[in-house]
C-alpha positions as CSV (number, residue, x, y, z in Angstrom):
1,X,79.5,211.4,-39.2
2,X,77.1,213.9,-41.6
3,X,80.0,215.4,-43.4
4,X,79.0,218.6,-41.5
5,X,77.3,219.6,-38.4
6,X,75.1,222.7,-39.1
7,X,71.4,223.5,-39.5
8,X,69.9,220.2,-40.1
9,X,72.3,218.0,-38.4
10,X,71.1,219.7,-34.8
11,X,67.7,218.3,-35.4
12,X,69.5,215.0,-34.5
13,X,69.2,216.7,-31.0
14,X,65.8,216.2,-30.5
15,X,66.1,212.1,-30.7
16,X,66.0,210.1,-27.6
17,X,69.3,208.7,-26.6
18,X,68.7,205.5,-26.7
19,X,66.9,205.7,-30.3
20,X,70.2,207.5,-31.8
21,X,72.7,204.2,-31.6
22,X,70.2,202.4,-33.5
23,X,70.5,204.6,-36.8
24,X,73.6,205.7,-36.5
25,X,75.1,204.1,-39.8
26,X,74.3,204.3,-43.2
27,X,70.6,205.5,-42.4
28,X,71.8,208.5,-40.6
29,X,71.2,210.6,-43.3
30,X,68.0,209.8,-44.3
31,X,66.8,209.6,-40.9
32,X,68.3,213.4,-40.2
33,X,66.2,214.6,-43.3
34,X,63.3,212.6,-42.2
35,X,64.1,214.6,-38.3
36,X,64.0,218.0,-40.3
37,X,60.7,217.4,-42.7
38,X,59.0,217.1,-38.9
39,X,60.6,220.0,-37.1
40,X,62.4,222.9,-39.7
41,X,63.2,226.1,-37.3
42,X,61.6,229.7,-38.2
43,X,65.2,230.2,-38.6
44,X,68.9,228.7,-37.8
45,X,72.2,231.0,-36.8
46,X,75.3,229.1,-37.3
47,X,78.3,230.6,-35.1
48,X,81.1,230.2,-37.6
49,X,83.6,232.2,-35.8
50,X,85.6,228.9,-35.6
51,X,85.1,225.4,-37.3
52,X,86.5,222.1,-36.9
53,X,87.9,219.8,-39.5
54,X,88.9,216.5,-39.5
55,X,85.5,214.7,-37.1
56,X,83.0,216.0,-34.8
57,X,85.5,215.6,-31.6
58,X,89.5,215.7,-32.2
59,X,92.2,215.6,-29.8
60,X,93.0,219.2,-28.4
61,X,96.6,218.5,-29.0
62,X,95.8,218.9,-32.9
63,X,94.4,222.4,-32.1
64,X,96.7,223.6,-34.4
65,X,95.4,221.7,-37.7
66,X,92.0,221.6,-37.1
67,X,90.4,224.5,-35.5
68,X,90.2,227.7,-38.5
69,X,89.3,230.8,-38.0
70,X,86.6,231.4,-40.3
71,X,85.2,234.6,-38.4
72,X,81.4,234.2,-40.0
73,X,78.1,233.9,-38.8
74,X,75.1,232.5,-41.3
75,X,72.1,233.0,-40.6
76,X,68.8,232.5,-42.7
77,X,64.9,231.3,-42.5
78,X,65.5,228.5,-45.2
79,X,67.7,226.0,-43.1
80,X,68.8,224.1,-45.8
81,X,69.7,227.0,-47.7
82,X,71.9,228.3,-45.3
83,X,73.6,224.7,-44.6
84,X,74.5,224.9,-48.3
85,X,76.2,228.2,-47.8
86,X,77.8,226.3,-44.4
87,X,79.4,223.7,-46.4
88,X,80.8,226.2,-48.9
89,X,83.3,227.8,-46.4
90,X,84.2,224.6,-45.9
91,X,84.9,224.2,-49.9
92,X,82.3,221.5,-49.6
93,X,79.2,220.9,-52.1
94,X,76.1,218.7,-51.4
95,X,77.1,215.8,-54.0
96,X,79.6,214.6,-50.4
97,X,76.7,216.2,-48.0
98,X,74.4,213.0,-48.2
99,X,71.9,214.5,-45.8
100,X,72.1,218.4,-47.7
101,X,71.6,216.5,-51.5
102,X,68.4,214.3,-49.7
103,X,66.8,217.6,-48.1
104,X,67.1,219.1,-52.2
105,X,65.9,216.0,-53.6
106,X,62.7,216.3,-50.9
107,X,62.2,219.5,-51.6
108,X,63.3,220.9,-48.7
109,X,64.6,224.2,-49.0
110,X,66.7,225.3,-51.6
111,X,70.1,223.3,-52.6
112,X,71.4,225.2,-55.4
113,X,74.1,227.2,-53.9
114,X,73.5,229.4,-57.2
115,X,70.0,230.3,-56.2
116,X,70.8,231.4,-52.6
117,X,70.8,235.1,-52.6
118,X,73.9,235.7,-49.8
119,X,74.1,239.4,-48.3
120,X,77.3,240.2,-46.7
121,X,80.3,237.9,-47.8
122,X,81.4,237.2,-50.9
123,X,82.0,233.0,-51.1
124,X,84.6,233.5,-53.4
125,X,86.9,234.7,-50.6
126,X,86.8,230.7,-49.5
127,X,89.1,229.3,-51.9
128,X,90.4,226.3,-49.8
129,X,88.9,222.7,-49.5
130,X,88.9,221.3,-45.8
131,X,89.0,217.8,-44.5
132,X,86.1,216.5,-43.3
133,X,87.3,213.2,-42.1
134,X,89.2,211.5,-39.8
135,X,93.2,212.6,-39.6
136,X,94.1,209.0,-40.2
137,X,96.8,209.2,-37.4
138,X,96.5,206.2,-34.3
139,X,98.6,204.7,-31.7
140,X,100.5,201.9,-33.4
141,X,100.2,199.3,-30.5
142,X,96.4,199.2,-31.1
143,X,95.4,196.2,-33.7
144,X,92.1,197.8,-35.9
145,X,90.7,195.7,-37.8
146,X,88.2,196.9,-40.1
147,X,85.7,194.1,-41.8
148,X,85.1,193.8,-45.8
149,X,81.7,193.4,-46.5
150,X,79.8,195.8,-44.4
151,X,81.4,198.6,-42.2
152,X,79.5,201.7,-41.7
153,X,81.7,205.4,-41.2
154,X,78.7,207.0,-39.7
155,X,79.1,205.0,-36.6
156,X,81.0,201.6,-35.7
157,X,84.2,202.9,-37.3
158,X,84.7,206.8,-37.0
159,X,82.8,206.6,-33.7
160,X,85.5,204.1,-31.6
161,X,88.7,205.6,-33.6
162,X,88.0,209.4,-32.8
163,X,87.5,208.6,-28.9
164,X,90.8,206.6,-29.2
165,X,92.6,209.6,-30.8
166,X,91.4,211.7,-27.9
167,X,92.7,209.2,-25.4
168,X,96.2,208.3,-27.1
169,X,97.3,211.7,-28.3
170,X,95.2,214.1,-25.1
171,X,96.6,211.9,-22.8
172,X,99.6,210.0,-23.6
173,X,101.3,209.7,-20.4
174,X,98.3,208.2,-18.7
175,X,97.2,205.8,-22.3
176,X,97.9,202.6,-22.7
177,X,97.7,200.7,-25.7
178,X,98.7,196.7,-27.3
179,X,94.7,195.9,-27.1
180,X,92.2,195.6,-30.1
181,X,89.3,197.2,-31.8
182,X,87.1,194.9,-34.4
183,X,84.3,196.5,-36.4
184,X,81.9,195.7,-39.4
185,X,80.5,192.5,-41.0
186,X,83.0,189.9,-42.5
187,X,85.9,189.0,-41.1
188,X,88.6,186.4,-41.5
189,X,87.9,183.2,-40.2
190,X,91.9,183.0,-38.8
191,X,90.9,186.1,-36.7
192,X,91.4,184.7,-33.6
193,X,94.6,183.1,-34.4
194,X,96.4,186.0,-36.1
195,X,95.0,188.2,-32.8
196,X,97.0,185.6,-30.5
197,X,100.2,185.6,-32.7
198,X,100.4,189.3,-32.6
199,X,100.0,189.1,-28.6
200,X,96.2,190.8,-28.8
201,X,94.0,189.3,-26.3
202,X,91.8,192.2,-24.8
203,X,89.9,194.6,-26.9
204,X,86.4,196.0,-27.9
205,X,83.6,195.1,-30.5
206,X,82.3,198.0,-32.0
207,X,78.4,197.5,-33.2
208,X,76.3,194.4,-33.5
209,X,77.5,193.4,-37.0
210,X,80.4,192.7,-35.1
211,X,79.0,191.3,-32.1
212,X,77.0,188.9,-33.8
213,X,79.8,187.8,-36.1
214,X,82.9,187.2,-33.4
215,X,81.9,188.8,-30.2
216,X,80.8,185.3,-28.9
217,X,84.1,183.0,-30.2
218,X,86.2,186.0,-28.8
219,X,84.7,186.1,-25.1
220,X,85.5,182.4,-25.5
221,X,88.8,182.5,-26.4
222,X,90.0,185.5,-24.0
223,X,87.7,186.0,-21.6
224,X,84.8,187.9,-20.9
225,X,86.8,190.7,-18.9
226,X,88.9,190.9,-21.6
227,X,86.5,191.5,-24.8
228,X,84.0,194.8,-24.6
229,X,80.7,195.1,-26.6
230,X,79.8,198.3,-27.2
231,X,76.1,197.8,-28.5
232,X,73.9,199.3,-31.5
233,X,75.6,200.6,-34.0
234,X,77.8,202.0,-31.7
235,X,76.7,203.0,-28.3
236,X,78.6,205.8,-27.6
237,X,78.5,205.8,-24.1
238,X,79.7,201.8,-24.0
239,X,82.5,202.6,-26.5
240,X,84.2,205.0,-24.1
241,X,83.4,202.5,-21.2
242,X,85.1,200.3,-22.8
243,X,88.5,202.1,-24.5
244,X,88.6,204.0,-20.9
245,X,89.1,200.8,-19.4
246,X,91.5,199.2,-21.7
247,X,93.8,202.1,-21.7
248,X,93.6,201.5,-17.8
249,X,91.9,205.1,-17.7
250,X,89.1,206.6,-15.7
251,X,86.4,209.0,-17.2
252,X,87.5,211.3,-14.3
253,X,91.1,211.5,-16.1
254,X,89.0,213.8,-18.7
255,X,87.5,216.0,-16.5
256,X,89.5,219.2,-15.3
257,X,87.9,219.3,-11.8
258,X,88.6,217.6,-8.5
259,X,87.0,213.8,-8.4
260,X,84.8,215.2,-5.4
261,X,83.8,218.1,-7.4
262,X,82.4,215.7,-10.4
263,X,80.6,213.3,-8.5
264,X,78.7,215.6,-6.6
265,X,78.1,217.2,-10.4
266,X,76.9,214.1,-11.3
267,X,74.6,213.6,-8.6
268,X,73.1,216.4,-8.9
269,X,72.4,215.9,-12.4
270,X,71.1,212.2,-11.8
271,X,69.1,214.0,-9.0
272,X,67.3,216.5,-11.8
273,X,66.4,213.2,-13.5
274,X,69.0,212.8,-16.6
275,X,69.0,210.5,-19.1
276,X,72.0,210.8,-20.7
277,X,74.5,208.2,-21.4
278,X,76.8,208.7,-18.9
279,X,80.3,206.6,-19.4
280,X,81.4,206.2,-15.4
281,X,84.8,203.6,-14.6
282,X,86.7,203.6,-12.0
C-alpha cells in the first residue's frame, strides 16, 4: 500500500483501528508523514534478513518468487534516513516512495540517499530492481471490475485482490470462485446487465465510492445475501468477511490449529479486552 513498509510506515501502528479504513487511499501517505512528524523513534532497526516483494501479504505458495534473502539489518537515529537506505536494497528511490519524498519535502530527516553516511555495506552490491506491486495473477472465474474515474491502490483495490490471492492460490482445493468484486467510482451504467449475462450474481463492494455508486441497485437486483459491503475505504476485516464467505470458506480454514484450540484463543483475547478487527464466519 506505501510502496514499502519500514521505519515510517510502522507509525501507522499507533492509529486506532477503526480510524485506519478511513484514510486508507490516496491520503495514506500524507497521513503516514503527518503520524511520523508526531511520534519519530530515538531510533528504528529494520530486520532485513528477509523481504517481501510483490504486497504486504502474498500467498505462501509464491514463497519462491517473493521472499529474498537480503541478509541485512539497518539501523539508524534518523528514521527517514534509514528508510531511504531500506528502499535502496530494494532498487527503489523516493520519487515512487510517496510517503519517503513527503517526509524530505517536510524536512524530516534526510532524503538524499547521497548524503546518508552508511557504515558496513556497500549499496552497490544491490544491483537488482524488485517488484513492489501486486503479481497480477487471479482466479479466472472471479469477474473484477475496476471503475474509471476514481479507484484508489492504497486500499479498495490492492486491499480485496491480495486477500483473494491468498484464498485462491493457499487454498485451492477448499476456494471457490464464479462471484464478483466491484471497486472505485464510475462504472458502466449496463453493469448489472453484463454481470447477469456472464452468470455473476453474488459478489463484494469494496469501499464506499463503490457502495454509494451500485451497492444499492445491486442488493436490489441479487439479493442482499448475495452482495457484501465491505465499508471505508476498505475495511479490512469486512473484506475477508465477505471473500471468506463467497469462496464458501471459514476464517478457521486459515488457522493451523484445532477449531477448539482458536476459539478458546479468541476468547481469551476478547476476555483481555481487544479491539481488533476480528473477521469470524462460520
Amino acid at each position: 500500500m506505501a510502496v514499502v513498509t519500514l521505519g515510517i510506515k510502522n507509525q501507522w501502528g499507533f492509529t486506532h483501528h477503526a480510524d485506519r479504513g478511513k484514510d486508507h487511499n490516496y491520503n495514506l501517505h500524507s497521513k503516514l508523514i503527518d503520524m511520523y512528524e508526531l511520534l519519530q523513534p530515538d531510533i528504528t532497526l529494520i530486520d532485513g534478513t528477509e523481504g517481501t516483494i510483490h504486497g504486504h501479504y502474498p500467498p505462501s505458495a509464491w514463497e519462491d518468487k517473493i521472499i529474498i534473502p537480503f541478509n541485512i539489518l539497518i539501523g539508524g537515529i534518523d528514521t527517514s534516513a534509514v528508510d531511504v537506505v531500506g528502499a535502496r536494497i530494494f532498487g527503489l528511490t523516493i520519487d515512487i516512495i510517496p510517503h519517503l519524498k513527503l517526509a524530505s519535502e517536510r524536512g524530516l530527516g534526510e532524503g538524499d540517499l547521497s548524503k546518508i553516511k552508511v557504515i558496513g555495506k556497500d549499496l552497490e552490491e544491490y544491483k537488482e530492481i524488485y517488484e513492489w506491486n501486486l503479481f497480477q495473477k487471479f482466479p479466472e472465474d472471479i469477474k473484477i471490475i475496476k471503475a474509471k474515474d476514481l479507484l484508489c491502490r492504497e486500499g479498495c483495490q490492492d486491499n480485496p485482490l491480495i486477500f483473494l490471492q491468498s484464498l485462491a492460490f493457499d487454498y485451492p482445493e477448499k476456494f471457490k470462485g464464479e462471484w464478483f468484486i466491484i471497486m472505485g467510482k464510475g462504472h458502466d451504467d449496463d453493469l448489472i446487465e453484463k454481470l447477469r449475462s456472464e452468470g455473476y450474481t453474488r459478489g463484494l463492494v469494496a469501499g464506499y465510492c463503490a457502495i454509494n455508486e451500485v451497492g444499492k441497485v445491486l442488493r436490489k437486483e441479487f439479493g442482499r445475501r448475495n452482495v457484501f459491503f465491505s465499508g471505508d475505504c476498505n475495511n479490512m476485516a469486512e473484506t475477508i468477511r465477505a471473500e471468506l464467505k463467497l469462496a464458501g470458506m471459514s476464517a478457521f480454514d486459515l488457522v493451523p490449529l484445532p477449531y477448539e484450540e482458536s476459539m478458546k484463543i479468541l476468547q481469551e483475547a476478547q476476555k483481555h479486552g481487544t479491539k481488533a478487527l476480528i473477521p469470524i464466519t462460520f
